[in-house]
C-alpha positions as CSV (number, residue, x, y, z in Angstrom):
1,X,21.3,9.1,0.8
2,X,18.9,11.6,1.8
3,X,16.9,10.2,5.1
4,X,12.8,10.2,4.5
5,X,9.9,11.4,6.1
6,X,6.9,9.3,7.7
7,X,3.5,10.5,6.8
8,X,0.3,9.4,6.7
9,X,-2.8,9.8,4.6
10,X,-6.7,8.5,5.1
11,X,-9.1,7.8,2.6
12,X,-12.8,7.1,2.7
13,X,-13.8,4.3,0.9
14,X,-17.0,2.4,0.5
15,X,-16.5,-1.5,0.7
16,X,-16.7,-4.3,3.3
17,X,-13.0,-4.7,5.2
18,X,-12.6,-8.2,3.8
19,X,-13.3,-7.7,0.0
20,X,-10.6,-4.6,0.3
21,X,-8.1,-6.8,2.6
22,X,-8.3,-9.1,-1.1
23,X,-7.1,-6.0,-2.8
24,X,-4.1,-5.1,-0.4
25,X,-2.7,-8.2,0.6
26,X,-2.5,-10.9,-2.4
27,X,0.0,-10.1,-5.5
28,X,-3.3,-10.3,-7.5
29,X,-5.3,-7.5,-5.7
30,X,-2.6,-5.2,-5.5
31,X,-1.7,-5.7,-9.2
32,X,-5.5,-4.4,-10.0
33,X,-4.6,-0.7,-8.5
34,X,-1.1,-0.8,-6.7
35,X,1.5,-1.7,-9.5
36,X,1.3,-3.0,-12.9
37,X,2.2,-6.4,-11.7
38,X,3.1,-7.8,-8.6
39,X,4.7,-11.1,-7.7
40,X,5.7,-12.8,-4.5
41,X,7.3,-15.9,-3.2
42,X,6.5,-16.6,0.5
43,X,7.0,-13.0,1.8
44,X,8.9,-11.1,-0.8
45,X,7.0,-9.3,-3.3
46,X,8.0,-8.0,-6.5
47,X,6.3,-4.6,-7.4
48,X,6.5,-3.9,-11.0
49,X,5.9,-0.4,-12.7
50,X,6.6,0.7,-16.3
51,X,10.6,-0.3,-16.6
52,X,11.5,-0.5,-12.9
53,X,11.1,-2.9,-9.7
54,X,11.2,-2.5,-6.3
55,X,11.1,-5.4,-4.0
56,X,9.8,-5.5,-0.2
57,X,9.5,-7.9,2.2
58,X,5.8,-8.6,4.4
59,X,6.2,-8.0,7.6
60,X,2.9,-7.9,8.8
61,X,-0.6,-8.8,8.0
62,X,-4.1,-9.0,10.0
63,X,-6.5,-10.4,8.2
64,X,-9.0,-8.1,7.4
65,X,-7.3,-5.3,9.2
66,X,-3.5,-4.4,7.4
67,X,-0.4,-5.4,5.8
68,X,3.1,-3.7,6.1
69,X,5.6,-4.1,3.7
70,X,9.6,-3.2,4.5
71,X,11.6,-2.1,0.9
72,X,14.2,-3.9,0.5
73,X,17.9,-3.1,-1.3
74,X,19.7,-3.8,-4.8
75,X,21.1,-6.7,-2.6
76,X,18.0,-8.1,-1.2
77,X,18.8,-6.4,2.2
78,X,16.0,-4.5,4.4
79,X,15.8,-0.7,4.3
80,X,14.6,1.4,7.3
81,X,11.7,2.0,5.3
82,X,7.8,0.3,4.8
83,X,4.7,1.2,3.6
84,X,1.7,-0.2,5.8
85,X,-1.7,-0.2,4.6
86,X,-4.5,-0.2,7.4
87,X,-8.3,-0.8,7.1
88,X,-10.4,1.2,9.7
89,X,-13.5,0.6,10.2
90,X,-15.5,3.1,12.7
91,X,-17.6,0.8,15.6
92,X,-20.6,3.1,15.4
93,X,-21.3,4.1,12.1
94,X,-19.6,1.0,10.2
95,X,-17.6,4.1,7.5
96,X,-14.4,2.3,6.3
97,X,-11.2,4.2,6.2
98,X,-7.7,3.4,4.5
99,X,-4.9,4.7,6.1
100,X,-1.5,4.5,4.5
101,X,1.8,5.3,6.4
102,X,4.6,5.8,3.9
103,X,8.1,7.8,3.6
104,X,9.4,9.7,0.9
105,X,12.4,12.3,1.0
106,X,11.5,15.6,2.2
107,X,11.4,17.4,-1.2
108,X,9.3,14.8,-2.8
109,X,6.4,14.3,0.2
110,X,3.8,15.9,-1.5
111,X,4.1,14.2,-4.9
112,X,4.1,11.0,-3.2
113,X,0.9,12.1,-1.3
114,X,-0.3,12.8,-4.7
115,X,0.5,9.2,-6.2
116,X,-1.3,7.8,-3.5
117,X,-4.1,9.7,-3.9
118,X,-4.0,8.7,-7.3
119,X,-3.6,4.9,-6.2
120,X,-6.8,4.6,-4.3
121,X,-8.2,6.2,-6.6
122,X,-7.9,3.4,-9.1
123,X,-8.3,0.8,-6.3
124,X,-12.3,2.7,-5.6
125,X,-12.8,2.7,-9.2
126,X,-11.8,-1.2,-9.4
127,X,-13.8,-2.0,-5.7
128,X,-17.0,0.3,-8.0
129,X,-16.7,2.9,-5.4
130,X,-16.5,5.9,-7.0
Protein backbone atom coordinates (compact mmCIF):
# COMPACT_ATOMS: atom_id res chain seq x y z
CA UNK A 1 0.00 0.00 0.00
CA UNK A 2 1.17 3.19 -1.19
CA UNK A 3 1.89 5.60 2.05
CA UNK A 4 -0.28 9.21 1.85
CA UNK A 5 0.41 12.60 1.98
CA UNK A 6 -0.93 15.20 4.77
CA UNK A 7 -2.34 18.39 3.42
CA UNK A 8 -4.26 20.94 4.30
CA UNK A 9 -6.87 23.27 2.80
CA UNK A 10 -8.85 26.60 4.32
CA UNK A 11 -12.07 27.85 3.36
CA UNK A 12 -13.89 30.99 4.12
CA UNK A 13 -17.24 30.58 5.11
CA UNK A 14 -19.85 32.81 6.41
CA UNK A 15 -21.76 31.23 9.52
CA UNK A 16 -21.54 31.41 13.34
CA UNK A 17 -18.88 28.48 14.70
CA UNK A 18 -21.76 26.68 16.55
CA UNK A 19 -24.38 26.34 13.75
CA UNK A 20 -21.37 24.88 11.46
CA UNK A 21 -19.86 22.63 14.53
CA UNK A 22 -23.91 21.02 13.97
CA UNK A 23 -22.89 20.35 10.41
CA UNK A 24 -19.44 18.64 11.13
CA UNK A 25 -19.82 16.71 14.09
CA UNK A 26 -23.46 14.88 14.20
CA UNK A 27 -24.18 11.90 11.55
CA UNK A 28 -27.13 14.23 10.58
CA UNK A 29 -25.08 17.45 9.64
CA UNK A 30 -22.51 15.69 7.87
CA UNK A 31 -25.01 13.68 5.87
CA UNK A 32 -26.44 17.20 4.55
CA UNK A 33 -22.88 17.94 2.58
CA UNK A 34 -20.20 15.24 3.68
CA UNK A 35 -21.64 11.82 2.44
CA UNK A 36 -24.88 10.61 1.37
CA UNK A 37 -25.54 9.14 4.66
CA UNK A 38 -23.77 8.84 7.66
CA UNK A 39 -24.37 6.71 10.78
CA UNK A 40 -22.67 6.22 14.04
CA UNK A 41 -22.84 4.28 17.26
CA UNK A 42 -20.94 5.86 20.12
CA UNK A 43 -17.77 6.81 18.18
CA UNK A 44 -17.74 4.96 14.93
CA UNK A 45 -19.27 6.44 12.06
CA UNK A 46 -20.40 4.99 8.95
CA UNK A 47 -19.81 7.24 5.91
CA UNK A 48 -21.87 6.16 2.97
CA UNK A 49 -21.37 7.25 -0.73
CA UNK A 50 -22.99 5.84 -3.89
CA UNK A 51 -22.14 1.84 -3.50
CA UNK A 52 -19.22 2.05 -1.03
CA UNK A 53 -18.45 2.65 2.89
CA UNK A 54 -15.84 3.72 4.76
CA UNK A 55 -15.85 3.65 8.43
CA UNK A 56 -13.77 5.87 11.00
CA UNK A 57 -13.57 6.23 14.40
CA UNK A 58 -13.93 9.95 16.51
CA UNK A 59 -11.10 10.78 18.09
CA UNK A 60 -11.60 14.19 18.87
CA UNK A 61 -14.12 16.80 19.18
CA UNK A 62 -14.25 20.55 20.82
CA UNK A 63 -17.39 21.81 20.79
CA UNK A 64 -17.61 24.53 18.62
CA UNK A 65 -14.03 24.32 17.59
CA UNK A 66 -13.19 20.59 15.53
CA UNK A 67 -13.62 16.99 15.17
CA UNK A 68 -11.03 14.44 13.98
CA UNK A 69 -11.94 11.31 12.56
CA UNK A 70 -9.17 8.15 12.26
CA UNK A 71 -10.23 5.59 9.01
CA UNK A 72 -10.51 2.64 10.12
CA UNK A 73 -9.82 -1.05 8.12
CA UNK A 74 -11.93 -3.98 6.41
CA UNK A 75 -11.43 -5.46 9.95
CA UNK A 76 -12.56 -2.57 12.03
CA UNK A 77 -8.78 -1.76 12.89
CA UNK A 78 -7.31 1.93 12.91
CA UNK A 79 -5.37 3.17 9.96
CA UNK A 80 -2.48 5.84 10.33
CA UNK A 81 -4.84 8.01 8.69
CA UNK A 82 -7.68 10.88 9.80
CA UNK A 83 -9.40 13.66 8.47
CA UNK A 84 -9.84 16.66 11.07
CA UNK A 85 -12.06 19.36 10.43
CA UNK A 86 -11.23 22.69 12.40
CA UNK A 87 -13.37 25.97 12.78
CA UNK A 88 -11.26 29.14 12.91
CA UNK A 89 -12.57 31.98 13.83
CA UNK A 90 -10.14 35.28 13.60
CA UNK A 91 -10.31 37.32 17.33
CA UNK A 92 -10.35 40.74 15.52
CA UNK A 93 -12.42 40.65 12.73
CA UNK A 94 -14.84 37.63 13.84
CA UNK A 95 -14.17 35.92 9.66
CA UNK A 96 -14.75 32.10 10.10
CA UNK A 97 -12.40 29.79 8.44
CA UNK A 98 -12.61 25.86 7.84
CA UNK A 99 -9.55 24.17 7.75
CA UNK A 100 -9.43 20.52 6.72
CA UNK A 101 -6.22 18.33 7.19
CA UNK A 102 -6.58 15.14 5.16
CA UNK A 103 -4.15 12.46 3.25
CA UNK A 104 -4.42 11.05 0.04
CA UNK A 105 -1.72 9.05 -1.99
CA UNK A 106 0.68 11.23 -3.76
CA UNK A 107 -0.81 10.90 -7.35
CA UNK A 108 -4.26 11.49 -6.21
CA UNK A 109 -3.62 14.93 -3.86
CA UNK A 110 -4.99 17.26 -6.04
CA UNK A 111 -8.24 15.47 -6.94
CA UNK A 112 -8.87 15.05 -3.35
CA UNK A 113 -8.24 18.87 -2.84
CA UNK A 114 -10.73 19.12 -5.52
CA UNK A 115 -13.53 16.92 -3.70
CA UNK A 116 -13.13 18.90 -0.92
CA UNK A 117 -13.47 21.91 -2.46
CA UNK A 118 -16.46 20.49 -3.88
CA UNK A 119 -17.66 19.32 -0.31
CA UNK A 120 -17.79 22.74 1.23
CA UNK A 121 -19.12 23.81 -1.35
CA UNK A 122 -22.36 22.02 -0.80
CA UNK A 123 -22.01 22.43 3.03
CA UNK A 124 -22.08 26.76 2.09
CA UNK A 125 -24.83 26.17 -0.18
CA UNK A 126 -26.79 24.09 2.70
CA UNK A 127 -25.51 26.78 5.76
CA UNK A 128 -27.10 29.64 2.62
CA UNK A 129 -23.72 30.94 2.27
CA UNK A 130 -22.98 31.10 -1.11
Amino acid sequence: MEVKVKYELEFPIHASPSLLYQYISTPSGLSEWFADNVNSRGELFTFIWDDSEEKAKLIAKRTGERVKFRWLDEEGEDTDYFFEIKIIEDDITKDVSVVVIDFAEEDEVEESKLLWENQISDLKHVLGSV
